[in-house]
C-alpha positions as CSV (number, residue, x, y, z in Angstrom):
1,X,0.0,0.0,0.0
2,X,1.1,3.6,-0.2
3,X,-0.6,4.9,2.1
4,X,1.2,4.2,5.6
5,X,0.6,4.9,9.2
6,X,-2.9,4.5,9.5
7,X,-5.2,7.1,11.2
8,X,-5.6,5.9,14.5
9,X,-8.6,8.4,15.2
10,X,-9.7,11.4,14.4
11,X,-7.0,14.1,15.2
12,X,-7.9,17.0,17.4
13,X,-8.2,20.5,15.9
14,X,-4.5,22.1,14.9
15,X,-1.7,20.8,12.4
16,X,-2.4,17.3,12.7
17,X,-5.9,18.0,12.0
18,X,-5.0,20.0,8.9
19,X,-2.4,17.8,7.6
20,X,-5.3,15.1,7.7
21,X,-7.5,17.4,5.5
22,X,-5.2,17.5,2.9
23,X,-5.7,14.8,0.3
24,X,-3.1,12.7,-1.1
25,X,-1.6,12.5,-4.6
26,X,-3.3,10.5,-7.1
27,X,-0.7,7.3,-7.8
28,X,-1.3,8.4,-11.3
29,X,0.2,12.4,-11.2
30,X,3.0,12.9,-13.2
31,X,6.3,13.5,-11.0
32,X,7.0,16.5,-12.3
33,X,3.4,18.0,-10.6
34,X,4.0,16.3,-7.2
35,X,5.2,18.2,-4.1
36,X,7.7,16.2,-1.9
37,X,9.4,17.1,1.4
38,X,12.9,15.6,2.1
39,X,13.0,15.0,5.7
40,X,16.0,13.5,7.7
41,X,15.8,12.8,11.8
42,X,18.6,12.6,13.8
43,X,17.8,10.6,16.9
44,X,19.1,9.1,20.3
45,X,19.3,6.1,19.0
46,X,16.9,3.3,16.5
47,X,14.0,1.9,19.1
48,X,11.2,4.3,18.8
49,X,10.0,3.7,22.3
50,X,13.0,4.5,24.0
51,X,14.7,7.1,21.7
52,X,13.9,10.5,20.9
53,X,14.2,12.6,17.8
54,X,17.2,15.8,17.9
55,X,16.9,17.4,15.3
56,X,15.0,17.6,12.5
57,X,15.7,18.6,8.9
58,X,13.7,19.3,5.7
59,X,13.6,20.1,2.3
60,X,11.4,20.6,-0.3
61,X,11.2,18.9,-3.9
62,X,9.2,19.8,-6.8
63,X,9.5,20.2,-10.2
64,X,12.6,18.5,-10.8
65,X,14.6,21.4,-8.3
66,X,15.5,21.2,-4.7
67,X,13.9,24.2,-3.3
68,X,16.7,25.9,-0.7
69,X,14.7,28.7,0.2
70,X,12.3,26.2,1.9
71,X,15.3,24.2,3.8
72,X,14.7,24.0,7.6
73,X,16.5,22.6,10.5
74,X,15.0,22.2,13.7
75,X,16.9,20.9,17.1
76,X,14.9,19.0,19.6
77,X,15.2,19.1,23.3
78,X,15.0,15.5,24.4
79,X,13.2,14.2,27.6
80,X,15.8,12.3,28.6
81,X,19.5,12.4,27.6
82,X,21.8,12.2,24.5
83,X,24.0,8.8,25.5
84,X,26.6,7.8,23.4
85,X,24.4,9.0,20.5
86,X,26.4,12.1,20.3
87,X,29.1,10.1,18.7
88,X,27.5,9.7,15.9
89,X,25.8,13.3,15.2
90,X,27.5,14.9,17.0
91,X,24.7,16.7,19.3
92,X,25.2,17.1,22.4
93,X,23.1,17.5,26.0
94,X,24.3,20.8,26.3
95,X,23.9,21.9,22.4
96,X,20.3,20.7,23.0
97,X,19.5,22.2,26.3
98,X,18.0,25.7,24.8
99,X,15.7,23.3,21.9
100,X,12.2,23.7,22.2
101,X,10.4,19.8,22.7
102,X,9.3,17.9,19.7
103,X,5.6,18.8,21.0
104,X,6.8,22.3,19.7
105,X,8.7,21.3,16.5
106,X,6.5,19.0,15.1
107,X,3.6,21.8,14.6
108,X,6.5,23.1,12.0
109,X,7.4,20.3,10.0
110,X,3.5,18.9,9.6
111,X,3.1,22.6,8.2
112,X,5.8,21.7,6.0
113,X,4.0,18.6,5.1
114,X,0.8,20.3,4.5
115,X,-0.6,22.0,0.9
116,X,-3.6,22.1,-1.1
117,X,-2.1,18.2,-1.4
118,X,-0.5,16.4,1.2
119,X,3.2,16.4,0.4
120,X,4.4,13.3,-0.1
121,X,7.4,12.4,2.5
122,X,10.6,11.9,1.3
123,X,14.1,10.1,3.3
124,X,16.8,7.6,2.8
125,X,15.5,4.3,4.8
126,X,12.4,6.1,4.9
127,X,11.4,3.7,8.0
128,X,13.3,5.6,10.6
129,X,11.4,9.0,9.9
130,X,8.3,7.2,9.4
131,X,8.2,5.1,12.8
132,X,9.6,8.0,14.8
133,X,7.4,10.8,13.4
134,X,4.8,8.7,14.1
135,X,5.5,7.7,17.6
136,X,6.2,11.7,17.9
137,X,2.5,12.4,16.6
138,X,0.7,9.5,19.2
139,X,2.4,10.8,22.2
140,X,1.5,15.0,21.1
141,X,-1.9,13.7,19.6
142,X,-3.0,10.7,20.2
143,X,-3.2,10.0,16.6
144,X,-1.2,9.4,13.1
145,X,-2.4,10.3,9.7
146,X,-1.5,8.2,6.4
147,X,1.4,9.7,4.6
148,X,2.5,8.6,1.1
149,X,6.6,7.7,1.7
150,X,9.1,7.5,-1.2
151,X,12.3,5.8,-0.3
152,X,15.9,6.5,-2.1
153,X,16.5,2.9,-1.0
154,X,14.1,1.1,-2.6
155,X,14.9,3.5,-5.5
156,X,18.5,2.7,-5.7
157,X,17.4,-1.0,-5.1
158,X,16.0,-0.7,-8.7
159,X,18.7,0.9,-10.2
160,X,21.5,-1.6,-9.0
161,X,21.8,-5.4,-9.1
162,X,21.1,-7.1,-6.4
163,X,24.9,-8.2,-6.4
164,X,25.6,-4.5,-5.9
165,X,22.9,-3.7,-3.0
166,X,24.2,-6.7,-1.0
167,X,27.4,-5.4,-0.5
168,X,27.7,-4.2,3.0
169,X,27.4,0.0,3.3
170,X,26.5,-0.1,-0.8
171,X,23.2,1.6,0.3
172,X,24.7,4.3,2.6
173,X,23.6,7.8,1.8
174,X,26.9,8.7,0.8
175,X,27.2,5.4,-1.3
176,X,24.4,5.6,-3.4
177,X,25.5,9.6,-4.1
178,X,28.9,8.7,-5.3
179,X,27.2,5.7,-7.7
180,X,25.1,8.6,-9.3
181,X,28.4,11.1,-9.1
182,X,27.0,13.2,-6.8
183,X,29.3,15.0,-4.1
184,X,30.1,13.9,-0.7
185,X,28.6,15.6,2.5
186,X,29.3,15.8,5.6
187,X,27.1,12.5,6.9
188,X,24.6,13.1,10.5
189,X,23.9,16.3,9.9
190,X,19.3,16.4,10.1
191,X,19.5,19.4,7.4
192,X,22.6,18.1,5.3
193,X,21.5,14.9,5.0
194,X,17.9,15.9,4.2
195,X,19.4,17.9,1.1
196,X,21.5,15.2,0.2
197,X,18.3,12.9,0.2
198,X,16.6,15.2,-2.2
199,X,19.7,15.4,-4.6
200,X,19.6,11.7,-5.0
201,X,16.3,11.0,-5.5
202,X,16.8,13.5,-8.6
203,X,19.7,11.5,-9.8
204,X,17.7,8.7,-9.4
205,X,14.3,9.4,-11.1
206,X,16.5,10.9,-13.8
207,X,18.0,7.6,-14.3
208,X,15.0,5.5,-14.3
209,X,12.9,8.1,-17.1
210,X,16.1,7.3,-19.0
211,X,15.6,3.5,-18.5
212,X,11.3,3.6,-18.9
213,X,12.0,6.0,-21.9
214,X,9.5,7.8,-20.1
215,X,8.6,10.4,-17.6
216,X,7.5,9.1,-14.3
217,X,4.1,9.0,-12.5
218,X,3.9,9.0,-8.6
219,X,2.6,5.6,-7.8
220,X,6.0,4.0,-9.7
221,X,8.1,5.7,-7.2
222,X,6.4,5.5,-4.0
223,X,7.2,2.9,-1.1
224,X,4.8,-0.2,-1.3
């Protein structure tokens, strides 16, 4: 399915509400008209109930071009504390200490998410932002709404054999970059990484148009 994160209920009135309102993309719109939001979390760690979200970064896609003026990172203040987390982003108790809660950031980015459509979600192992942003919207709401989810993974899945994608660290953010000659970031960085997302995912719809002779629709691209 496409849709993921089912609605639990209905969501109380404010930006969970409205994000709900919106209505999806047809499966059928051409790429080129859809209206996609990079997103990239940096958390405490990978279980969702006992991790927390740090910082969030977002981009938005459309019409073939990253849109920079629209980039926006957001650090979270964490209930509890950083661990040996900090290792890996680099983020640490005290850089987080002056960071609003995720109750307060999350308003932002489901604005982000909302439009006359809802924008459809876009991150590298899509799964992380998914479960977490999820988790964050149950304990702020009490609810989830569905949100269509496009994956550079599964993308660059398709585009290499499975010889290739089997090779430990050959789906890496920075290794599926360099295979579409794309330039090396900094990695663990919410906002850098977000960007680098959405660069990729250009590289990589370009190369599958080239290989359907073709432009894309929506619903060959999005997460099953």
């Amino acid at each position: 399915m496409a849709l993921r994160d089912l609605l639990r209920r209905t969501p109380p009135p404010g930006p969970l509400a409205e994000l709900a309102a919106a209505p999806p993309w047809p499966a059928g719109t051409p790429l080129a008209q859809v209206e996609l939001v990079a997103v990239d979390l940096e958390t405490s760690g990978l279980a969702v109930r006992r991790h927390e979200i740090l910082a969030v970064g977002s981009v938005p896609v459309s019409g073939g071009e990253v849109h920079l003026e629209g980039a926006r990172h957001r650090r979270v203040r964490p209930a509890g504390e950083v661990g040996e987390s900090a290792t890996v982003h680099g983020l640490t108790d005290d850089d987080l200490a002056g960071a609003p809660p995720v109750e307060e950031v999350l308003p932002a980015l489901l604005h982000t998410l909302t439009g006359q459509r809802r924008r459809v979600l876009l991150a590298h192992h899509a799964g992380v932002e998914t479960a977490f942003l999820a988790a964050a919207c149950r304990r702020v709401w009490g609810a989830t709404v569905p949100l269509q989810v496009v994956d550079t993974v599964t993308l660059e899945q398709r585009l290499t054999g499975t010889e290739e994608h089997a090779r430990e660290g050959a789906l890496r953010l920075d290794a599926c970059r360099a295979r579409h000659r794309l330039p090396r970031y900094r990695a663990h960085s919410a906002l850098t990484d977000a960007l680098a997302c959405a660069e990729l995912f250009l590289a990589q719809c370009a190369a599958l148009e080239v290989r359907a002779g073709r432009p894309l629709v929506l619903g060959e691209v999005l997460r099953r």
